[in-house]
MARKOLGU-651297 format. One record per residue (C-alpha): x negated, y negated, z negated. Coordinates in pm, 1 decimal. Layout:
REM MARKOLGU-651297
node u:X | v:Y | w:Z
...
REM end
This chain:
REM MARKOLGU-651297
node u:10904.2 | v:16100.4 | w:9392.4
node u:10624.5 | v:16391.0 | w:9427.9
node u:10785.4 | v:16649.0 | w:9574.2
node u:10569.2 | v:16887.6 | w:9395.1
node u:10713.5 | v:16672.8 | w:9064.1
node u:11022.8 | v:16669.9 | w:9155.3
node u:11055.7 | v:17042.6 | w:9244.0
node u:10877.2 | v:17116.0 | w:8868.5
node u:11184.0 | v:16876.0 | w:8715.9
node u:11435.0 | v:17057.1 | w:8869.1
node u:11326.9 | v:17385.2 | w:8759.3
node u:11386.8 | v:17243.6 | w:8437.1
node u:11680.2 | v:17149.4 | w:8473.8
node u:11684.6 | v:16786.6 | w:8599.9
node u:11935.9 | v:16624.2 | w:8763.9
node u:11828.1 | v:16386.0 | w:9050.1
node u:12023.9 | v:16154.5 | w:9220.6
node u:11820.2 | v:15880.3 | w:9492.2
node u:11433.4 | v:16004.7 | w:9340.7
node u:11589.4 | v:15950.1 | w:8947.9
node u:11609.3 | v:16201.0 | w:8700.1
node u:11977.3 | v:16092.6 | w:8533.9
node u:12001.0 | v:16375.1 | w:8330.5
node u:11920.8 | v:16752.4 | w:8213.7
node u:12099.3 | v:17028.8 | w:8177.8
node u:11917.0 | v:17098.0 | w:7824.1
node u:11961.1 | v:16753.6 | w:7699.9
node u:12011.4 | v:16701.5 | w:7300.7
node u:12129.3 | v:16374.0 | w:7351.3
node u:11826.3 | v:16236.5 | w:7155.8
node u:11572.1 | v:16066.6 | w:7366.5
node u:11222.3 | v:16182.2 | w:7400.5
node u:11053.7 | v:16239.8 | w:7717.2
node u:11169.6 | v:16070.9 | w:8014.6
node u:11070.1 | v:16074.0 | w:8376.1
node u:11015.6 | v:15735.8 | w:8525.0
node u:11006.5 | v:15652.8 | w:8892.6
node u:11134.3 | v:15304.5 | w:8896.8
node u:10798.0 | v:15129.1 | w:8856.4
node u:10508.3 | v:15177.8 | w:9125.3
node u:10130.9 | v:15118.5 | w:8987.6
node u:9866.4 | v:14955.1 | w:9169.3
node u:9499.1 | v:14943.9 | w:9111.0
node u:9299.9 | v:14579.0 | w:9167.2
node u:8945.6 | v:14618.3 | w:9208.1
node u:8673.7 | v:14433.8 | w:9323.4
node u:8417.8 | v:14174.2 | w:9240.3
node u:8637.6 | v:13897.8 | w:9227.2
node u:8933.6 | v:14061.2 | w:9102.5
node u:8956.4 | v:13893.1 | w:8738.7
node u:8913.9 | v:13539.4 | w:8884.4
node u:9175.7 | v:13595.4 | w:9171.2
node u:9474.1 | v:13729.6 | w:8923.3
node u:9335.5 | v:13466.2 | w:8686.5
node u:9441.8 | v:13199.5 | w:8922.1
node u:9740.9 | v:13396.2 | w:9051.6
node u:9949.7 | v:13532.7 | w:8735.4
node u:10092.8 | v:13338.4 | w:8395.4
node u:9893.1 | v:13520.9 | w:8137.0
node u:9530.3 | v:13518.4 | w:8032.9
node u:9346.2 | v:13797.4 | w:8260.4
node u:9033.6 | v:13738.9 | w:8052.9
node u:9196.8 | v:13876.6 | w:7726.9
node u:9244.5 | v:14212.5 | w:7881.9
node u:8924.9 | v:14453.3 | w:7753.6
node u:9017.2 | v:14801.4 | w:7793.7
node u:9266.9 | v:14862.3 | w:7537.3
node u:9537.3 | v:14643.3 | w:7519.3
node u:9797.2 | v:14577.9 | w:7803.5
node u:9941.6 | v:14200.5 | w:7884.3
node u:10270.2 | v:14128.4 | w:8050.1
node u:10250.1 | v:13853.1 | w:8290.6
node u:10413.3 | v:13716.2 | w:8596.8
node u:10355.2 | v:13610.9 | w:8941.9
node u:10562.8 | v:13323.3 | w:8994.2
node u:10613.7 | v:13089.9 | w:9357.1
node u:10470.1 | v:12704.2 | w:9322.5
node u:10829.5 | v:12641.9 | w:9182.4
node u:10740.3 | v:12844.9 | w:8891.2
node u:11005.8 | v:13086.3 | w:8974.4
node u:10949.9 | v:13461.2 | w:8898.0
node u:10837.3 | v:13706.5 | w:9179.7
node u:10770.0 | v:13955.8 | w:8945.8
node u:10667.8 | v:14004.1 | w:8595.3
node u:10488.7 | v:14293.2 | w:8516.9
node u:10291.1 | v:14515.5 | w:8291.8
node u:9859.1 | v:14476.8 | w:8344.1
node u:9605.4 | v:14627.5 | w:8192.7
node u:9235.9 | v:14750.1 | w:8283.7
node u:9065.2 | v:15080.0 | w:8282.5
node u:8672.4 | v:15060.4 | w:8279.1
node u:8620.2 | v:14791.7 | w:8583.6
node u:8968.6 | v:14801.3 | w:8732.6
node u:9299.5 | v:14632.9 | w:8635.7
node u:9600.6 | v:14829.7 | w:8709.4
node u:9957.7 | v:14655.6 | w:8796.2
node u:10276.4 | v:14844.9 | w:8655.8
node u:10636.4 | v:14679.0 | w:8887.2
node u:10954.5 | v:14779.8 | w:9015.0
node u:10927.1 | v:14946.4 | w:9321.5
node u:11203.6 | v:14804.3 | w:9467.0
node u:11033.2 | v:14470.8 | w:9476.3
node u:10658.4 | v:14616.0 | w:9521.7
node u:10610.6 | v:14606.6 | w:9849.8
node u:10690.7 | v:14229.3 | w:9890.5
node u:10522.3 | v:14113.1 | w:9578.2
node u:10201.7 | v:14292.2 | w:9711.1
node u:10236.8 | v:14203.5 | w:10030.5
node u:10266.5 | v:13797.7 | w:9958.5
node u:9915.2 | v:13877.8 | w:9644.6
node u:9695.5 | v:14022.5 | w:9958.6
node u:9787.1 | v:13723.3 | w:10184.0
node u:9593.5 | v:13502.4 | w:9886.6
node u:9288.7 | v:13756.5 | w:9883.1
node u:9139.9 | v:13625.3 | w:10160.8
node u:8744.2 | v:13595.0 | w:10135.1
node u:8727.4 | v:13737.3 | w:9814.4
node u:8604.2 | v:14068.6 | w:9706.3
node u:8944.8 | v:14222.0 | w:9590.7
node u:9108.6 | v:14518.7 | w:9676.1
node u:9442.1 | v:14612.4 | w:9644.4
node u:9597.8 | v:14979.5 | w:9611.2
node u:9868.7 | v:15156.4 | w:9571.8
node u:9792.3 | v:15448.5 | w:9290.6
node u:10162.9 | v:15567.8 | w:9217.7
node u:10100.0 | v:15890.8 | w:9406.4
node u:9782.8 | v:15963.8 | w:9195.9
node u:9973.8 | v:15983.7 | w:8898.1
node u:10316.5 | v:16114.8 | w:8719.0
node u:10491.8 | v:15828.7 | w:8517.9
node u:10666.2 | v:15892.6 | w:8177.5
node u:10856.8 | v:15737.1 | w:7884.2
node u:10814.5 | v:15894.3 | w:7562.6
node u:11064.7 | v:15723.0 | w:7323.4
node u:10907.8 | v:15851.0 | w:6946.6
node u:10659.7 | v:15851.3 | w:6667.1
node u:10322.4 | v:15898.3 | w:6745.0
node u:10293.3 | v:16282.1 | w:6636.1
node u:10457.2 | v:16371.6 | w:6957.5
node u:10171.6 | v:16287.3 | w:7130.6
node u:9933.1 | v:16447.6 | w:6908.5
node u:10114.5 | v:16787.5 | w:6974.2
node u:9951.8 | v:16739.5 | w:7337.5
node u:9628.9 | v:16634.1 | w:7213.7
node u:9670.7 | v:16308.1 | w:7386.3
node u:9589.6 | v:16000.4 | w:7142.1
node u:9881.7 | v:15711.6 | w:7040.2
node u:9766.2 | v:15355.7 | w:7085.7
node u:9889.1 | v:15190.6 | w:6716.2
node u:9867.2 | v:14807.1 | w:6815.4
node u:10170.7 | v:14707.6 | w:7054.6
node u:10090.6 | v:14664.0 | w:7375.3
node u:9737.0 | v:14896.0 | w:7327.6
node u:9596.1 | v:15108.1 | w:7579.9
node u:9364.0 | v:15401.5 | w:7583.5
node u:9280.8 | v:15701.3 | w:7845.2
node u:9267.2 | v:16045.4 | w:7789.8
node u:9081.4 | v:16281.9 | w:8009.7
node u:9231.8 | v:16074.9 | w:8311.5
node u:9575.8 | v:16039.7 | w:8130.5
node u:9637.0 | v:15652.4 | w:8101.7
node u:9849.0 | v:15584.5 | w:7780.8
node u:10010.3 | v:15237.0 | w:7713.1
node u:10217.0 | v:15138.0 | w:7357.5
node u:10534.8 | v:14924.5 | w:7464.5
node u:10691.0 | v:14619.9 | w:7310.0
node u:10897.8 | v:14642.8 | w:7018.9
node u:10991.4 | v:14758.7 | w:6705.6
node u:11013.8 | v:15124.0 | w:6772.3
node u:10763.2 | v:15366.9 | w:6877.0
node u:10750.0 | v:15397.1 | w:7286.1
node u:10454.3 | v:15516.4 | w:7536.2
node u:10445.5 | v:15470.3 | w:7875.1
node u:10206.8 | v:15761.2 | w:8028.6
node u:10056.3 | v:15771.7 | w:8383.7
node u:9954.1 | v:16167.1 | w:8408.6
node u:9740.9 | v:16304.1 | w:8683.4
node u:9924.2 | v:16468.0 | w:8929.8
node u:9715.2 | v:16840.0 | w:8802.2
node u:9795.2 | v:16762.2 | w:8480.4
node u:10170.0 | v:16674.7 | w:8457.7
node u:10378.4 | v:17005.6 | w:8410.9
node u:10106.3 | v:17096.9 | w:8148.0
node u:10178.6 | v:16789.1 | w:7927.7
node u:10560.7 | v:16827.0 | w:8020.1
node u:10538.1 | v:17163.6 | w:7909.7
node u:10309.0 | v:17071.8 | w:7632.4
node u:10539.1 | v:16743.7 | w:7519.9
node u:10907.9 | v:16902.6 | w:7537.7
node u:10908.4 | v:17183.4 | w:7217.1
node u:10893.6 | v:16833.8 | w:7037.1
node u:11050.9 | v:16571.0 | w:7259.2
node u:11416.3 | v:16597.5 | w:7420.3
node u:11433.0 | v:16552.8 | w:7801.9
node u:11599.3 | v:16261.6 | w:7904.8
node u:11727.7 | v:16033.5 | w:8182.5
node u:11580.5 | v:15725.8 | w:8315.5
node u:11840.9 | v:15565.9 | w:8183.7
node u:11751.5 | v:15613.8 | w:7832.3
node u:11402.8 | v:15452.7 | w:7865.4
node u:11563.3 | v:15160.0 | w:8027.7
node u:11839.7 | v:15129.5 | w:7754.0
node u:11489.4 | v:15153.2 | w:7517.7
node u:11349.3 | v:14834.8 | w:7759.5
node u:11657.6 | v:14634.8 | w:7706.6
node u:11709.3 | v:14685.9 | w:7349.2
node u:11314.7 | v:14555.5 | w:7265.2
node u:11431.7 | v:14250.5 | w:7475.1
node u:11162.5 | v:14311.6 | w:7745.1
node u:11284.0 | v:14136.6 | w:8099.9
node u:11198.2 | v:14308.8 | w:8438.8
node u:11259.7 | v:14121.3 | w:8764.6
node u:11460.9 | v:14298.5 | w:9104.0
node u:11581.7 | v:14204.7 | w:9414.0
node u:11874.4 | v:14071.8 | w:9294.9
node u:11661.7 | v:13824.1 | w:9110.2
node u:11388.7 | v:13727.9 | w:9271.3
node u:11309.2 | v:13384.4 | w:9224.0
node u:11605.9 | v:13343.6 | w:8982.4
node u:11401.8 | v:13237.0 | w:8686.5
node u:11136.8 | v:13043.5 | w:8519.8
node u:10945.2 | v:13301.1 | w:8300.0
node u:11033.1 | v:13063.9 | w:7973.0
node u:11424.9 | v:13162.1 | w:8069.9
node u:11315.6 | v:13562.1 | w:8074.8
node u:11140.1 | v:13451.2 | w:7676.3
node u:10805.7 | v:13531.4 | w:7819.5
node u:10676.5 | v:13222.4 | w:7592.0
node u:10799.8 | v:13426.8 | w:7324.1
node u:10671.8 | v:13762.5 | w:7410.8
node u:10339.2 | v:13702.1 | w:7510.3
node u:10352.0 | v:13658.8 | w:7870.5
node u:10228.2 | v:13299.3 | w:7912.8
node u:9935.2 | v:13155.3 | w:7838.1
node u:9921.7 | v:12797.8 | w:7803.1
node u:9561.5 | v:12738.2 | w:7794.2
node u:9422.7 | v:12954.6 | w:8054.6
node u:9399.3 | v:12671.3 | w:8381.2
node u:9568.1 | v:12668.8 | w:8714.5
node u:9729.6 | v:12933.6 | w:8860.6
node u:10067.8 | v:12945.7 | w:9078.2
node u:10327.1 | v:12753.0 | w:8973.2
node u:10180.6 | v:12682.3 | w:8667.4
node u:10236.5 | v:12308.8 | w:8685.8
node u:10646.6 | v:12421.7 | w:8640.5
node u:10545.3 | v:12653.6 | w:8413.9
node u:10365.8 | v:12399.4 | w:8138.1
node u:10585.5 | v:12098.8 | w:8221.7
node u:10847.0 | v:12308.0 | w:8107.5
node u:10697.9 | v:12405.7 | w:7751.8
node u:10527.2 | v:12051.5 | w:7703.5
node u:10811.5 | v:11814.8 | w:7819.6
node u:11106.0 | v:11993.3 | w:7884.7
node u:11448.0 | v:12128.5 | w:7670.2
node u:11480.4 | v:12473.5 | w:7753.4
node u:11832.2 | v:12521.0 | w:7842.0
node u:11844.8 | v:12840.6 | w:7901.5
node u:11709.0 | v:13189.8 | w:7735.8
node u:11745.9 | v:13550.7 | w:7786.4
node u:11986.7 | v:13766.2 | w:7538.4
node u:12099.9 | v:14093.4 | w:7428.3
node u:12473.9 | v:14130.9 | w:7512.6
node u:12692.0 | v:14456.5 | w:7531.1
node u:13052.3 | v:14515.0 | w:7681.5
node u:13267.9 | v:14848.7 | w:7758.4
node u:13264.0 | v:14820.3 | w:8137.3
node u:13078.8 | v:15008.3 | w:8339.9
node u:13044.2 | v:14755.8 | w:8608.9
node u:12752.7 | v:14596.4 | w:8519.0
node u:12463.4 | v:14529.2 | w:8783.8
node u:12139.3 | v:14322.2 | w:8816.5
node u:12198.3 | v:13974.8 | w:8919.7
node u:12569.5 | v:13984.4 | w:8805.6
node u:12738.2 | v:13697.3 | w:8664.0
node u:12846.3 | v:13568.7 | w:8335.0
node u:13114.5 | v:13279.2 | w:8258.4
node u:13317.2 | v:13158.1 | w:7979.9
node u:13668.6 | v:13260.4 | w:7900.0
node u:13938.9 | v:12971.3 | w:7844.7
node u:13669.1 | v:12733.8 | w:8003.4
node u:13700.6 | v:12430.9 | w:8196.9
node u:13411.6 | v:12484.4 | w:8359.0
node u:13432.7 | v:12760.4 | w:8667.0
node u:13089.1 | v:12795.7 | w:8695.1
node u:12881.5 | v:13114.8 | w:8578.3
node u:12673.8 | v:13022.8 | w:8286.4
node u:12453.1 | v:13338.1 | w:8290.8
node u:12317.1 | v:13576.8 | w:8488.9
node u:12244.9 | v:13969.0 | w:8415.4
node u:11826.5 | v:14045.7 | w:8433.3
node u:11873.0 | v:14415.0 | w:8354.0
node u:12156.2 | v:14656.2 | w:8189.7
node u:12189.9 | v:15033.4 | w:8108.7
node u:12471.0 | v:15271.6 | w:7995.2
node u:12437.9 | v:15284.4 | w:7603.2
node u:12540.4 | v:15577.9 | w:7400.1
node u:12948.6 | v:15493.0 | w:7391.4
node u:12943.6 | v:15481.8 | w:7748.6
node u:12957.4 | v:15073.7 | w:7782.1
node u:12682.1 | v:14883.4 | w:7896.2
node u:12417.4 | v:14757.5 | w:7720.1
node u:12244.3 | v:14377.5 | w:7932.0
node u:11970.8 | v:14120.3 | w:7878.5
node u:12146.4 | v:13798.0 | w:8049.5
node u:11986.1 | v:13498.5 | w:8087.0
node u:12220.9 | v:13232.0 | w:7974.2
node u:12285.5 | v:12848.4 | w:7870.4
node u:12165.2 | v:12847.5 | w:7501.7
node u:12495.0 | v:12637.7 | w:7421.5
node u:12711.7 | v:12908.2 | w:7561.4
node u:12612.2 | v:13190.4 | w:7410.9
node u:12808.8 | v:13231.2 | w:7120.0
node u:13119.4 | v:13146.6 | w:7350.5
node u:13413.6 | v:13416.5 | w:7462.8
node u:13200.8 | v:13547.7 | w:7768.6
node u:13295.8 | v:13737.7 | w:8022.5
node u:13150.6 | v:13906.7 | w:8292.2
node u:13219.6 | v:13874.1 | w:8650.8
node u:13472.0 | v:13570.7 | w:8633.9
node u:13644.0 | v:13373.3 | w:8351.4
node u:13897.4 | v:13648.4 | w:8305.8
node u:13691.1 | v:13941.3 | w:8348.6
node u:13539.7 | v:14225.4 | w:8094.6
node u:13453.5 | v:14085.4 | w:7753.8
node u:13112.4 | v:14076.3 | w:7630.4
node u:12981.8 | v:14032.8 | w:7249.0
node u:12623.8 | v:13905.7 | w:7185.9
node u:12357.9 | v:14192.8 | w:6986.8
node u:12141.4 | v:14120.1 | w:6718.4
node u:11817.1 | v:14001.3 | w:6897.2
node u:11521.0 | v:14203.2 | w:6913.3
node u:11315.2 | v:13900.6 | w:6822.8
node u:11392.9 | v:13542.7 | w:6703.3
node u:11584.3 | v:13309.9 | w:6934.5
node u:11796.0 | v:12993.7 | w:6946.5
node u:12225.2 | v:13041.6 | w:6925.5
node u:12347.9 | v:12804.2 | w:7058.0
node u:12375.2 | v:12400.9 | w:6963.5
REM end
């Protein structure tokens, strides 16, 4: 975190614990404006930029135009997910939004396929201050700052990049100029509640939106993480890394297993962890958790990719005996079981 930042979020009374803000001292309990440094953001410029992450990443590069975002992926030639992001371009560059945790890896293995082309690759995150504002668009206009309506739209503001989320509810991400951050903040909080990381990633989880980690890195075709569903795929774009997977799966294939929205009262929930059936013959884990945050009656909150015939079965988490956990309402359609 900018130490500059993070010195500014203490003064107002943030709570930081390993570079994230988990809570403030002010706090209504109603989520507005939270500080995110989870994600890194990297700039891709050059000539040849469009046609390299064209033939690199799941979605179609060419539909991006300046105000819309795309999620997309960056899979291995097995078609299993390295990453899957948040892209979008600003005037003549394309900017990358991923976990840090997994950044430097993912980047590293996209510059070894540069090569001869005119691409450059850079990492911006220090250039800017990255927050979550969770509510209606008239927050924003009390900092003069304008609200993308479609989902997944994009505008800039006097150097202020400003991206809609997915889903149902009202979200902005905001990448802020370092200059210009504890104006906004200061701007932004008379109308918006500080609030933890957390709270953004609960927001993530509950519009269904999959992010990939270190725990599960190369875990998953992107049709398991609903990508198909949620825009992240195209299927008539041409080649690009593990596409061949990727297509054979949509055109030929069953899909056996999706991603769902699943809560239980433990605590002990962690990317990566395991899900199995209760009273089950079978030993073997039948899911596997993608992301999970604490929800408001201090249980977790998980997107799990799972066997579709399992998932309205007694699950548990951990081992056949372990914590009980109840499938959500979905955030979007998707198929229950056989």
């Amino acid at each position: 975190m900018i130490q500059a930042w993070q010195t500014f979020l203490k003064q107002q009374g943030a709570k930081i614990e390993q570079d994230q803000v988990v809570g403030f001292e002010s706090a209504t309990g109603q989520a507005g404006i939270c500080p995110l440094n989870r994600w890194q953001l990297f700039r891709i410029s050059g000539a040849d930029a469009a046609t390299f992450m064209q033939g690199q990443f799941s979605n179609d590069v060419r539909q991006l135009n300046g105000s819309n975002s795309q999620l997309s992926s960056y899979n291995s030639p097995k078609g299993r997910m390295y990453s899957c992001f948040v892209l979008f371009k600003h005037q003549e560059n394309f900017y990358l939004r991923l976990p840090g945790e997994i950044a430097a890896q993912v980047i590293k293995r996209l510059r070894m396929f540069v090569m001869r082309s005119a691409v450059v690759i850079d990492d911006v995150s220090e250039q800017f201050v990255h927050l979550g504002i969770i509510g209606s668009t008239s927050e924003l206009q009390h900092a003069g700052l304008p609200a993308p309506t479609d989902e997944r739209g994009f505008q800039e503001h006097q150097g202020i990049l400003i991206l809609r989320a997915a889903g149902a509810s009202p979200r902005f991400e905001l990448f802020v100029p370092v200059d210009q951050a504890q104006t906004i903040w200061s701007q932004l909080t008379p109308h918006l509640s500080p609030a933890a990381e957390q709270q953004w990633e609960l927001a993530e989880i509950r519009a269904g939106q999959p992010d990939i980690y270190q725990t599960t890195l190369e875990a998953f075709v992107p049709q398991m993480a609903n990508l198909d569903l949620i825009g992240g795929i195209s299927f008539n774009k041409g080649c690009y890394t593990g596409q061949e997977i990727v297509a054979r799966t949509h055109y030929l294939g069953k899909q056996k297993k999706r991603m769902y929205l699943l809560r239980t009262s433990s605590t002990a929930v962690q990317t990566g962890d395991k899900l199995f059936e209760h009273n089950s013959d079978n030993t073997q884990s039948i899911g596997e958790i993608v992301r999970a945050a604490t929800n408001e009656q201090g249980g977790q909150d998980f997107l799990a990719v799972m066997q579709i015939k399992s998932c309205q079965a007694d699950l548990r988490l951990h081992s056949i005996e372990g914590e009980a956990c109840t499938l959500l309402p979905q955030p979007y359609e998707l198929p229950l079981g056989e």
